[in-house]
py3Dmol code that shows the C-alpha trace and the ligand (Angstrom):
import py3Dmol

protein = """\
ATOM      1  CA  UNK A   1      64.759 125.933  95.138  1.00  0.00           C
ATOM      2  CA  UNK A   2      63.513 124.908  98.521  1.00  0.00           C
ATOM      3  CA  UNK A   3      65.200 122.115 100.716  1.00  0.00           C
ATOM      4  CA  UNK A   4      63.551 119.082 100.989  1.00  0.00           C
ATOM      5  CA  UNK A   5      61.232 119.599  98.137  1.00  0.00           C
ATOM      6  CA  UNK A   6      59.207 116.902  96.991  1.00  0.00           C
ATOM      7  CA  UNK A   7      58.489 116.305  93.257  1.00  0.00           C
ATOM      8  CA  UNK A   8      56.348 112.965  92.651  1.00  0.00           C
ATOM      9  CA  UNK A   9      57.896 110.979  94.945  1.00  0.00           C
ATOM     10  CA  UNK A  10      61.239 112.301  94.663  1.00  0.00           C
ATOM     11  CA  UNK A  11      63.039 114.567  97.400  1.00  0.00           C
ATOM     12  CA  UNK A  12      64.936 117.317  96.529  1.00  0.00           C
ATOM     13  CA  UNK A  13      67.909 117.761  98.970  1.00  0.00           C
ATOM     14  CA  UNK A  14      70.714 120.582  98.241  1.00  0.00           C
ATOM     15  CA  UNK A  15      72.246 120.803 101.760  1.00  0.00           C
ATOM     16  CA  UNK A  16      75.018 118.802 102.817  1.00  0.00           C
ATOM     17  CA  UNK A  17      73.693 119.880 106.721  1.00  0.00           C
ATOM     18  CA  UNK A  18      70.630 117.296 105.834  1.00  0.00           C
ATOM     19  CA  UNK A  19      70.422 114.405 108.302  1.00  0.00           C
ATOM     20  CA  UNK A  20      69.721 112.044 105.752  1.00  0.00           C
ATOM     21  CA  UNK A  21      72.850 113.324 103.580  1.00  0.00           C
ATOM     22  CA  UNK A  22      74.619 113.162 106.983  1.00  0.00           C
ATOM     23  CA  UNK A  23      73.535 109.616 107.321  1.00  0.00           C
ATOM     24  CA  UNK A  24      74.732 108.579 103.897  1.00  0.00           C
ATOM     25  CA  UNK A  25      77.970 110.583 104.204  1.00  0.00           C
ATOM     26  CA  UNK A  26      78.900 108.915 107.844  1.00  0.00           C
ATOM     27  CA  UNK A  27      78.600 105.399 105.757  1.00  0.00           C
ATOM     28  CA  UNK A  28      82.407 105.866 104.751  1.00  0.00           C
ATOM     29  CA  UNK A  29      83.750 105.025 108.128  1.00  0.00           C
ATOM     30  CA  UNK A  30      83.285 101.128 109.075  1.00  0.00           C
ATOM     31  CA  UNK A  31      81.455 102.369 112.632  1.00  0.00           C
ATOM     32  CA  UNK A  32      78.535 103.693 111.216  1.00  0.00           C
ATOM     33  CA  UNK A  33      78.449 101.233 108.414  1.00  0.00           C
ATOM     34  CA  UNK A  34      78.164  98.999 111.327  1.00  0.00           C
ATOM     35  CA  UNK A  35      75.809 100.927 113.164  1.00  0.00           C
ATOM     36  CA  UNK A  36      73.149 100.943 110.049  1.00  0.00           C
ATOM     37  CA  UNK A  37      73.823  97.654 108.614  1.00  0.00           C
ATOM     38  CA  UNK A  38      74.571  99.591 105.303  1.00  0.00           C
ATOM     39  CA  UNK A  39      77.055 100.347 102.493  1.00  0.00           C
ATOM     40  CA  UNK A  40      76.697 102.419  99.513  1.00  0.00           C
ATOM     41  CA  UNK A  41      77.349 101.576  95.807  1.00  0.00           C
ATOM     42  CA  UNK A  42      78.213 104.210  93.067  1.00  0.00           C
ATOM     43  CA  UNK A  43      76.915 103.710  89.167  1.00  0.00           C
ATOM     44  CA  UNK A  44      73.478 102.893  87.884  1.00  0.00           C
ATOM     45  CA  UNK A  45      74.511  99.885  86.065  1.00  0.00           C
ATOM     46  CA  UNK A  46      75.523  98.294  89.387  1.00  0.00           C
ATOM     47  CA  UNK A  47      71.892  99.753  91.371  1.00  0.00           C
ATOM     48  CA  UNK A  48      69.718  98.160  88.750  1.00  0.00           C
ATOM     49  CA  UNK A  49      71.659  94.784  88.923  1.00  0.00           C
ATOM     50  CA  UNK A  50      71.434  94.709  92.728  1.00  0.00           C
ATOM     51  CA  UNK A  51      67.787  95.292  92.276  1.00  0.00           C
ATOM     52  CA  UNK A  52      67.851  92.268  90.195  1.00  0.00           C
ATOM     53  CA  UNK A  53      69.543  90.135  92.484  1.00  0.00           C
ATOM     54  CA  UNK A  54      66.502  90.937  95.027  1.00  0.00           C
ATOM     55  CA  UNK A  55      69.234  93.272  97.540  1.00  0.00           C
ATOM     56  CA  UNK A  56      67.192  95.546  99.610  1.00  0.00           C
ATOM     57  CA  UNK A  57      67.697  99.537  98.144  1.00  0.00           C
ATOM     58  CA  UNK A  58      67.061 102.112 101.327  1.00  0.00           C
ATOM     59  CA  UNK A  59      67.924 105.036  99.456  1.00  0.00           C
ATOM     60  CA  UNK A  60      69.127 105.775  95.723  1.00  0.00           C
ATOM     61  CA  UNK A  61      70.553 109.579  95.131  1.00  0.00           C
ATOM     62  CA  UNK A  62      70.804 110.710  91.499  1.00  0.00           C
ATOM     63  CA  UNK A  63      72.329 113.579  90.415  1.00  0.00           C
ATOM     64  CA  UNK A  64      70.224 116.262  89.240  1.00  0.00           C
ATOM     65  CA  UNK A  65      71.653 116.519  85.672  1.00  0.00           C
ATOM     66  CA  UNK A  66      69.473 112.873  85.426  1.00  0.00           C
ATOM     67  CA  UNK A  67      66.049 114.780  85.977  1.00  0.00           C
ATOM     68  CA  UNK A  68      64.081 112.996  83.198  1.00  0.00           C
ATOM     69  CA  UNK A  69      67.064 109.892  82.169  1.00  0.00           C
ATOM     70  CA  UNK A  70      64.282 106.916  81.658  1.00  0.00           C
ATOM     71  CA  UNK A  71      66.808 104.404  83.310  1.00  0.00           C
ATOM     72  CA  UNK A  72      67.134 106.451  86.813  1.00  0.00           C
ATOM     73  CA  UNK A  73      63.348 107.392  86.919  1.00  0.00           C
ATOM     74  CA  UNK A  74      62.533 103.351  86.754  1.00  0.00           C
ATOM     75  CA  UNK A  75      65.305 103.006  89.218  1.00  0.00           C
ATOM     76  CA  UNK A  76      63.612 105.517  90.993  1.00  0.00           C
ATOM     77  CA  UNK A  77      60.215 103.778  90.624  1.00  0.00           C
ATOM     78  CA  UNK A  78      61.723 100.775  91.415  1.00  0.00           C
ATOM     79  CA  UNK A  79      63.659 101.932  94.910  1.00  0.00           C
ATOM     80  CA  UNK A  80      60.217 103.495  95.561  1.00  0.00           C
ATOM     81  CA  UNK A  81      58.391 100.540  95.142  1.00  0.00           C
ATOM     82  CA  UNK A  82      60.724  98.674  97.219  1.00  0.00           C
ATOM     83  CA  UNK A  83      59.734 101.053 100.193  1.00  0.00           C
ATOM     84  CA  UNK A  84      63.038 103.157  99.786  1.00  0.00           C
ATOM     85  CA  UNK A  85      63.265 106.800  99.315  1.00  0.00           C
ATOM     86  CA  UNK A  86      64.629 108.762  96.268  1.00  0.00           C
ATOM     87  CA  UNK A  87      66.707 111.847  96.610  1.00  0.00           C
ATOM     88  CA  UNK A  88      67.765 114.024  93.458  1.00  0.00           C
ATOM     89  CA  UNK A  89      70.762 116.214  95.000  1.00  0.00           C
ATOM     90  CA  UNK A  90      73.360 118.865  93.237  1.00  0.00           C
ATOM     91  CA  UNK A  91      76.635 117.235  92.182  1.00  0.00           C
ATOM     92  CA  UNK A  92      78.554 119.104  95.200  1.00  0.00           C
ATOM     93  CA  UNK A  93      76.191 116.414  97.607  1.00  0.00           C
ATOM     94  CA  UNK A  94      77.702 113.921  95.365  1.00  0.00           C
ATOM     95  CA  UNK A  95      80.909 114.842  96.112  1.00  0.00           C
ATOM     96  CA  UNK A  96      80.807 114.721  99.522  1.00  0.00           C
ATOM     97  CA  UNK A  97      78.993 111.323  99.839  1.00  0.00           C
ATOM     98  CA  UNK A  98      81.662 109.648  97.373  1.00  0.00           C
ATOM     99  CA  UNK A  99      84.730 111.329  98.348  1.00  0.00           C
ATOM    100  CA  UNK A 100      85.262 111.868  94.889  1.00  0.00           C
ATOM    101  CA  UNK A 101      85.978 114.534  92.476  1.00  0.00           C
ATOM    102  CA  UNK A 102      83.743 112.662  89.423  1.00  0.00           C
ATOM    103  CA  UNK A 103      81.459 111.537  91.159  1.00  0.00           C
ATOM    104  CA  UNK A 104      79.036 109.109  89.536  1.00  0.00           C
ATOM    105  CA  UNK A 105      75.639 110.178  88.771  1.00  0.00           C
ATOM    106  CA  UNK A 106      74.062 107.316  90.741  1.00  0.00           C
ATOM    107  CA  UNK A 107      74.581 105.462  93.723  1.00  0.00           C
ATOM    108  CA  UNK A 108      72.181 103.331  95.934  1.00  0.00           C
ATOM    109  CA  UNK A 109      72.210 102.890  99.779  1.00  0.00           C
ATOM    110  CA  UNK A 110      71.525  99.405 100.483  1.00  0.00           C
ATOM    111  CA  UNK A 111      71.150  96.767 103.654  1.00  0.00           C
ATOM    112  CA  UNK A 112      74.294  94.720 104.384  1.00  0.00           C
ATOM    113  CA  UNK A 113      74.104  91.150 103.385  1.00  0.00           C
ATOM    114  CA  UNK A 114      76.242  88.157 105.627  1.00  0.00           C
ATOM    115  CA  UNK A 115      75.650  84.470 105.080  1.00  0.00           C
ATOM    116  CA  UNK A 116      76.142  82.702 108.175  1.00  0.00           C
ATOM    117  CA  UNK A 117      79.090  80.056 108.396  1.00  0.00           C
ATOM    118  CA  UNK A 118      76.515  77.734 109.334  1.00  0.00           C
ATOM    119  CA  UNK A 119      74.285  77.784 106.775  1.00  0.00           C
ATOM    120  CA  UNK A 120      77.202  76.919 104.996  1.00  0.00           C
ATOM    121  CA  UNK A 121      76.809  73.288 103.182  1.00  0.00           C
ATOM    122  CA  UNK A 122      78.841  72.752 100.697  1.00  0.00           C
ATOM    123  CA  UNK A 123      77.988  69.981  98.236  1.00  0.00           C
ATOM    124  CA  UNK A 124      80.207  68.226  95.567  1.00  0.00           C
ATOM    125  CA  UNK A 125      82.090  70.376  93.390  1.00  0.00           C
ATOM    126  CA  UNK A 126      81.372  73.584  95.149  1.00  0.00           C
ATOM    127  CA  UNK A 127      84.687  75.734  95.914  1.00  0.00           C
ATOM    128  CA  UNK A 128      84.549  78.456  98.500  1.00  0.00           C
ATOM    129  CA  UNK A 129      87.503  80.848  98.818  1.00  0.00           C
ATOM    130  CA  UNK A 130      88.956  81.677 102.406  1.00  0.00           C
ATOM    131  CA  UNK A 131      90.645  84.448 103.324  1.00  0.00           C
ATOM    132  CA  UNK A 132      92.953  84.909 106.364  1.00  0.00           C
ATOM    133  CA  UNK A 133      93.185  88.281 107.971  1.00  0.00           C
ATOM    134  CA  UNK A 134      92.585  90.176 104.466  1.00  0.00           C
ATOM    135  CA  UNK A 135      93.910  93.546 105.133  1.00  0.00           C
ATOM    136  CA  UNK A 136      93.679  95.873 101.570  1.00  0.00           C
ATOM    137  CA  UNK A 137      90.566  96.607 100.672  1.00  0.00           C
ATOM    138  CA  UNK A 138      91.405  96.128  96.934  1.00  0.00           C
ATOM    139  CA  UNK A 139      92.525  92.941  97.702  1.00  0.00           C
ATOM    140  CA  UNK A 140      89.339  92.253  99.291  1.00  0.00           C
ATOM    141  CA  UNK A 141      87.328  93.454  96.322  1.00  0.00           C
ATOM    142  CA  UNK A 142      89.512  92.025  93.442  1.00  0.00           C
ATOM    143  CA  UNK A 143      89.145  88.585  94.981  1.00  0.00           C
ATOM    144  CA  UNK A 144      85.643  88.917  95.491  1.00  0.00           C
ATOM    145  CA  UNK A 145      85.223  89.610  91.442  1.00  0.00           C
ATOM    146  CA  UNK A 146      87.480  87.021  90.278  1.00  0.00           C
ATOM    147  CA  UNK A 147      85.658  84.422  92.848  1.00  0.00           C
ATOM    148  CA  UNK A 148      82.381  86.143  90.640  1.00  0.00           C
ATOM    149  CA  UNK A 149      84.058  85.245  87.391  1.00  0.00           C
ATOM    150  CA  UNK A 150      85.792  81.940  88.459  1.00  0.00           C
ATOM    151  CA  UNK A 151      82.339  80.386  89.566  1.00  0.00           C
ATOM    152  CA  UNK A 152      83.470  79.527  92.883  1.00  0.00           C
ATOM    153  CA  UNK A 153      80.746  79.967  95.736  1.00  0.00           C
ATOM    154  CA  UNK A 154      81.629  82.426  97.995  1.00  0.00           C
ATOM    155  CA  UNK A 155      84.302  83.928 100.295  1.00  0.00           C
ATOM    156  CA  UNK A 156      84.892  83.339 104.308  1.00  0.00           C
ATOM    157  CA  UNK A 157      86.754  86.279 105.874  1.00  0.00           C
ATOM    158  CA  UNK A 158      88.586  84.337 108.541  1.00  0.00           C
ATOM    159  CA  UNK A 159      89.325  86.714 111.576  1.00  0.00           C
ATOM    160  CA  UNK A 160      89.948  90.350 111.789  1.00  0.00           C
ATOM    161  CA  UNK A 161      89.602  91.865 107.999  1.00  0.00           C
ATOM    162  CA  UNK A 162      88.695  94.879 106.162  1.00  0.00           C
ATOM    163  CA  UNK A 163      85.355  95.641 105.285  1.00  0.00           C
ATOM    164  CA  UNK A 164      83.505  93.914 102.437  1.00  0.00           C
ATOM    165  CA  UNK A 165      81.386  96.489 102.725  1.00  0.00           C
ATOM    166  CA  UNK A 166      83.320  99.677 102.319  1.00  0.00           C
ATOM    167  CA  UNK A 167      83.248 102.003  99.632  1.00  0.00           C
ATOM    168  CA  UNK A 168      86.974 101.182  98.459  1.00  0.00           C
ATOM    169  CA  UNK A 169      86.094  97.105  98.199  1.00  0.00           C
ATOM    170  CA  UNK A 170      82.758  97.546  96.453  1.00  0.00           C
ATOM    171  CA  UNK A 171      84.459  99.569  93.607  1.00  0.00           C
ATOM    172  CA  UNK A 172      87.127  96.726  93.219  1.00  0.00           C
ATOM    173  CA  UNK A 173      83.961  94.078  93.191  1.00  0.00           C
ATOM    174  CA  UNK A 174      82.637  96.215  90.054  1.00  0.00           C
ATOM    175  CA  UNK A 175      79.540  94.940  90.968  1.00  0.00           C
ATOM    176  CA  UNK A 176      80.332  91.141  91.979  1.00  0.00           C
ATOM    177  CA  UNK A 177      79.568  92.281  95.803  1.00  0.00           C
ATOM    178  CA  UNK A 178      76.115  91.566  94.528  1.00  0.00           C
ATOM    179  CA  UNK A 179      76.605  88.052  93.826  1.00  0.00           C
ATOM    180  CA  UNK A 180      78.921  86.841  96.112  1.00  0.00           C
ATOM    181  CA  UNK A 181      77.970  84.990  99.221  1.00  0.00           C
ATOM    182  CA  UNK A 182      80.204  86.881 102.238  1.00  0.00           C
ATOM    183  CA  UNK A 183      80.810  85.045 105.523  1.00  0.00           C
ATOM    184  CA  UNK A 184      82.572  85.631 108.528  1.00  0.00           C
ATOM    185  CA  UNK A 185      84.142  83.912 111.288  1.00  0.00           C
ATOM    186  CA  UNK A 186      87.110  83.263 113.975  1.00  0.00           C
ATOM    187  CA  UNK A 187      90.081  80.770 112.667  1.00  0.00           C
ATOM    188  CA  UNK A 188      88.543  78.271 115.607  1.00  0.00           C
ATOM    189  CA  UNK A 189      85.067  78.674 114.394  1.00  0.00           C
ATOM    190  CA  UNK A 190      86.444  78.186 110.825  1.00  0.00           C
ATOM    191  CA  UNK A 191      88.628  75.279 111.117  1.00  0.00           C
ATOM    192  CA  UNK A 192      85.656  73.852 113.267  1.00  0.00           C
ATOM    193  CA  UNK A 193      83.412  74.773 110.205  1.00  0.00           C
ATOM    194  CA  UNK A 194      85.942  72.723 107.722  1.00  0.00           C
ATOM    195  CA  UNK A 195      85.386  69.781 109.603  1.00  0.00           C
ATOM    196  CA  UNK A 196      82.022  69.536 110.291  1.00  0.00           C
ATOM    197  CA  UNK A 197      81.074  70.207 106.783  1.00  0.00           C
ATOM    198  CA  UNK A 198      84.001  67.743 105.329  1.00  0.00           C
ATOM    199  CA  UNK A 199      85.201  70.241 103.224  1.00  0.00           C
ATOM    200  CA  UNK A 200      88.711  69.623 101.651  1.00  0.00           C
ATOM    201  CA  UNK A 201      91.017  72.537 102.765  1.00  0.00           C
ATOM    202  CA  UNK A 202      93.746  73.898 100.438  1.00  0.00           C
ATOM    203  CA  UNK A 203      95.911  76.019 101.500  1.00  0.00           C
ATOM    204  CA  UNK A 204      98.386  78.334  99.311  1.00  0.00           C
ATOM    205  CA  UNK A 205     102.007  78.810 101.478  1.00  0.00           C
ATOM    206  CA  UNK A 206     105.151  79.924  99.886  1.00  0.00           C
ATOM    207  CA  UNK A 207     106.833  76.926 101.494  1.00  0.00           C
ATOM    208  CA  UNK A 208     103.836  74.258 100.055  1.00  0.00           C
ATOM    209  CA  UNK A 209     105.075  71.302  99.516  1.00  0.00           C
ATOM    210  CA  UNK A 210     103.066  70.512  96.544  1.00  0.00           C
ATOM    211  CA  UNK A 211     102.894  72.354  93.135  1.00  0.00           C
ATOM    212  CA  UNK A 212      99.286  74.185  92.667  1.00  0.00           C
ATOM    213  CA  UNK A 213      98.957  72.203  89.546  1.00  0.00           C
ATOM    214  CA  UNK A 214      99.805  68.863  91.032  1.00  0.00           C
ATOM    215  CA  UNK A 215      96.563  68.240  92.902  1.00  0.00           C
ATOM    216  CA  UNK A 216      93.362  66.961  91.115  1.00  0.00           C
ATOM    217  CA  UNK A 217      90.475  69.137  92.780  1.00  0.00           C
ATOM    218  CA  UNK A 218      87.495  67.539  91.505  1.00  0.00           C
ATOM    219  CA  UNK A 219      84.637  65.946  93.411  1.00  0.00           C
ATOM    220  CA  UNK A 220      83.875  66.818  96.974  1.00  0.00           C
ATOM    221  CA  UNK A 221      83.732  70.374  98.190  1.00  0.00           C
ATOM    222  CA  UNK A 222      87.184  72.304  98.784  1.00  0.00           C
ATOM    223  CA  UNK A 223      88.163  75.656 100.086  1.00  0.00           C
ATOM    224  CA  UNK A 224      91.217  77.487  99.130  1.00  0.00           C
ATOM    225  CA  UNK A 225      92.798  79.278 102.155  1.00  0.00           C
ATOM    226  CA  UNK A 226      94.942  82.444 101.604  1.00  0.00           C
ATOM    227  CA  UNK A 227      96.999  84.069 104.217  1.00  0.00           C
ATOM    228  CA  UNK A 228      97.344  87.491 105.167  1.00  0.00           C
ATOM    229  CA  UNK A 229      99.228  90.197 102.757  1.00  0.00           C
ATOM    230  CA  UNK A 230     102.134  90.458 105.283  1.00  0.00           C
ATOM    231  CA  UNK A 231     102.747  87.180 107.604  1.00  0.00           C
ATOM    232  CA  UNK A 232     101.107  84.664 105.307  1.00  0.00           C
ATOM    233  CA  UNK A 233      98.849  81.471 106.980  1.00  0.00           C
ATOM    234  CA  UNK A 234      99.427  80.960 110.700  1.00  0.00           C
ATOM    235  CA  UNK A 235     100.808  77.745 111.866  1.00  0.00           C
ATOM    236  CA  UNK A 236      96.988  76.333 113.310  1.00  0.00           C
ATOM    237  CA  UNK A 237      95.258  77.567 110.029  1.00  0.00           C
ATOM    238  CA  UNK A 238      98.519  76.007 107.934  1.00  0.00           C
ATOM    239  CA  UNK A 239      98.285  72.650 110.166  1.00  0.00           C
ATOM    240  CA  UNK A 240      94.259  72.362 109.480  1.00  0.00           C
ATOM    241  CA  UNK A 241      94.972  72.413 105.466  1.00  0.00           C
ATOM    242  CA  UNK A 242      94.766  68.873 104.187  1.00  0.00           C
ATOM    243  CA  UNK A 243      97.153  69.981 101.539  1.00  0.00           C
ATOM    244  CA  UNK A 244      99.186  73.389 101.114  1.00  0.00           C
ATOM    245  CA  UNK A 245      99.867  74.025  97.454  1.00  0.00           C
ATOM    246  CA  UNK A 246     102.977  76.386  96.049  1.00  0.00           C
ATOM    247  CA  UNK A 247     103.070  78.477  93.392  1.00  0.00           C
ATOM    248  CA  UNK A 248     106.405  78.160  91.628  1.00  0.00           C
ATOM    249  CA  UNK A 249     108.242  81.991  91.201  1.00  0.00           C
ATOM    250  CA  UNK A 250     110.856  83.537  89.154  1.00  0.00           C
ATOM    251  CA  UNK A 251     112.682  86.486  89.804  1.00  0.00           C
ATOM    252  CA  UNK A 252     113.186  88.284  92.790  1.00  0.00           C
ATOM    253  CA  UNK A 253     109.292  88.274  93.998  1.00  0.00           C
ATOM    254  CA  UNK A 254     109.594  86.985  97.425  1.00  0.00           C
ATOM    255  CA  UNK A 255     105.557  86.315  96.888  1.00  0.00           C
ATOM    256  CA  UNK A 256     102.696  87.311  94.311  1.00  0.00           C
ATOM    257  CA  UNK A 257     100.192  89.629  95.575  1.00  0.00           C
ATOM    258  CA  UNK A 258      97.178  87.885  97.489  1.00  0.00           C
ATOM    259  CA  UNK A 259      94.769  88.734  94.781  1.00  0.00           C
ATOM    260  CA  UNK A 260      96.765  87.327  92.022  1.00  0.00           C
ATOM    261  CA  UNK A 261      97.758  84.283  93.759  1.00  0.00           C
ATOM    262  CA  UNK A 262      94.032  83.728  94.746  1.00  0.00           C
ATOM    263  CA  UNK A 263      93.396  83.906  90.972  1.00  0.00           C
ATOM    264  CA  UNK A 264      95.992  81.895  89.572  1.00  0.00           C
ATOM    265  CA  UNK A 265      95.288  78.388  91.834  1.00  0.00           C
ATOM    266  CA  UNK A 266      91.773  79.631  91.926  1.00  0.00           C
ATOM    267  CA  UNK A 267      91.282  78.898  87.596  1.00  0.00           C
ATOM    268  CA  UNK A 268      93.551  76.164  88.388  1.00  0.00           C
ATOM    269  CA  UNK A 269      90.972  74.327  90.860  1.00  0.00           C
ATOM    270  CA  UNK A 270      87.879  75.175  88.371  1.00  0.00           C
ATOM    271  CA  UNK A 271      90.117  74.220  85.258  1.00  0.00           C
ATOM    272  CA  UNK A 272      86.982  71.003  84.848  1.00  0.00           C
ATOM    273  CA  UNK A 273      84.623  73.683  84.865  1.00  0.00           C
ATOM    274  CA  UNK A 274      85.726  75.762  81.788  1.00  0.00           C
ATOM    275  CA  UNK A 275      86.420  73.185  79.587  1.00  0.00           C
ATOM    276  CA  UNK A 276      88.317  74.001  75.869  1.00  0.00           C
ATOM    277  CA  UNK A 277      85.287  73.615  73.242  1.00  0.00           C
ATOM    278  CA  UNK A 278      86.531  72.752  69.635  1.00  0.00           C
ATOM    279  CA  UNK A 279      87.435  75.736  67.890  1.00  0.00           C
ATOM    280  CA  UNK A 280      88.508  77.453  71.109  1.00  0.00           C
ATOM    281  CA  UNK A 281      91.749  79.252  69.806  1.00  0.00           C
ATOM    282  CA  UNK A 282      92.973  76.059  68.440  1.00  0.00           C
TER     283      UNK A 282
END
"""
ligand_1 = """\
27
SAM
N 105.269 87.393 103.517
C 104.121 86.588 103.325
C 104.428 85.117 103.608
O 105.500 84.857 104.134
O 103.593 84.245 103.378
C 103.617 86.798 101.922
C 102.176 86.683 101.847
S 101.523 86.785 100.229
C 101.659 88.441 99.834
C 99.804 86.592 100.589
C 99.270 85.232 100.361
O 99.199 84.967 98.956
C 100.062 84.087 100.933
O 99.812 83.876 102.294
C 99.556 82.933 100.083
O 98.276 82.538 100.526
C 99.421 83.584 98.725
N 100.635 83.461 97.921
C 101.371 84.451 97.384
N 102.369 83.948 96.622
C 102.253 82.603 96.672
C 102.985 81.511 96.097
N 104.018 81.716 95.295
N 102.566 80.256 96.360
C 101.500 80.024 97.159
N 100.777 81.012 97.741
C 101.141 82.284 97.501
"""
view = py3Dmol.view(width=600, height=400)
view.addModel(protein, "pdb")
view.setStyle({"model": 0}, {"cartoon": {"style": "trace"}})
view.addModel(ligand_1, "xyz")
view.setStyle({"model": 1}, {"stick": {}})
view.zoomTo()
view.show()
């Protein structure tokens, strides 16, 4: 079978030397992700809901063993539609992109996605998640999903972090990546952000002096601050909180991991929003 082959408007591509394969392949280092304002997810479930959610496909690459699956040729259709281009490639092209032995049969190259800090106005009852300095990439993601789940708004990376957009934090999003708002910005630009858009700031410390379940975190707008995985919240983030909550430990834990911290006071400041229903376990 010939390189590049096109059937309908579907290119065949077997060569891992192909530019475009080269350009999908150099998306798993944070430079070239960079470069094309691009990230890659894997699965078909996840393509089709990004679709949904109106993000902009550039390429989706199925595996050839889906030649004639109804769900990938809409997705096809779809990406096509869309103005993005289609490739069907061997699984060994899989491989390669994904870094991954099992590769899955889909995946979809898509256009990065940043909400400005500015455009940031919270109103009454919205909660935003902050993150200080998030290093681990599965922190990253897993925070990013339970923000999904908790019906918070969004999460601000706050200085230097790892890369919402890299292969390893869109798996631990399992899709949420796609809902989330993601913004950016310095701890100056931040704190400046907090203020000008009278935001309540919580932050979690392991020397808070109030218990996580103390506060009441209804009405106006609040962000929960987390620190970094290994020196916790700097003193001039930790001096802008208006509060910094503690979550009380047994054991020998010296902390709880960022992600399950972030989850735990996160449920506890949306408790109003999940109220218990009659019948609810009771
Ligand atoms: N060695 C770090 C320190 O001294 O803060 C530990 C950081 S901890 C792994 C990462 C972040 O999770 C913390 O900065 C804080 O935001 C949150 N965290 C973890 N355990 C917590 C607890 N028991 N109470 C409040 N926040 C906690």
């Amino acid at each position: 079978m010939s390189e590049n082959r096109r059937v309908g408007q579907v290119k065949e591509v077997t060569s891992l030397a192909n530019p475009i394969v080269k350009d999908i392949r150099a998306l798993a280092l944070k430079k070239y992700r960079d470069q094309q304002g691009a990230f890659m997810a894997e699965g078909l479930k996840l393509v089709i809901d990004a679709l949904d959610l109106g993000w902009t496909i550039r390429t989706l690459v199925f595996a050839r063993s889906q030649r004639g699956n109804a769900a990938v040729e809409k997705a096809a259709a779809r990406t096509v539609a869309a103005g993005g281009l289609v490739l069907e490639v061997p699984e060994k092209v899989l491989v390669a992109i994904t870094r991954r032995d099992n590769p899955q049969a889909v995946l979809g190259v898509f256009s990065q996605r940043w909400t400005a800090l500015s455009d940031i106005r919270p109103r009454e009852g919205d909660v935003w998640v902050a993150l200080d300095r998030v290093r681990d990439p599965g922190n990253l993601g897993t925070v990013i999903r339970t923000v999904d789940a908790a019906g918070a708004r969004g999460v601000i990376l706050v200085g230097e972090t790892t890369d919402p957009f890299s292969l390893e934090t869109v798996r631990a999003t399992m899709g949420s990546i796609f809902a989330v708002p993601v913004a950016r910005g310095g701890a100056e630009a931040f704190i400046g952000w907090t203020k000008a858009a009278k935001v309540r700031l919580v932050g979690t410390h392991l020397e808070g002096s109030v218990d996580y379940r103390r506060p009441d975190y209804r009405g106006g707008p609040l962000v929960l601050l987390m620190g970094n995985e290994q020196q916790g919240l700097p003193e001039a983030l930790a001096q802008a909180c208006d509060t910094l909550i503690r979550i009380p430990q047994a054991g020998r834990a010296d902390s709880l991991n960022l992600a399950v911290a972030t989850g735990v006071a996160l449920y506890e400041a949306r408790r109003h929003a999940f109220p218990l229903a009659e019948g609810d376990g009771a």
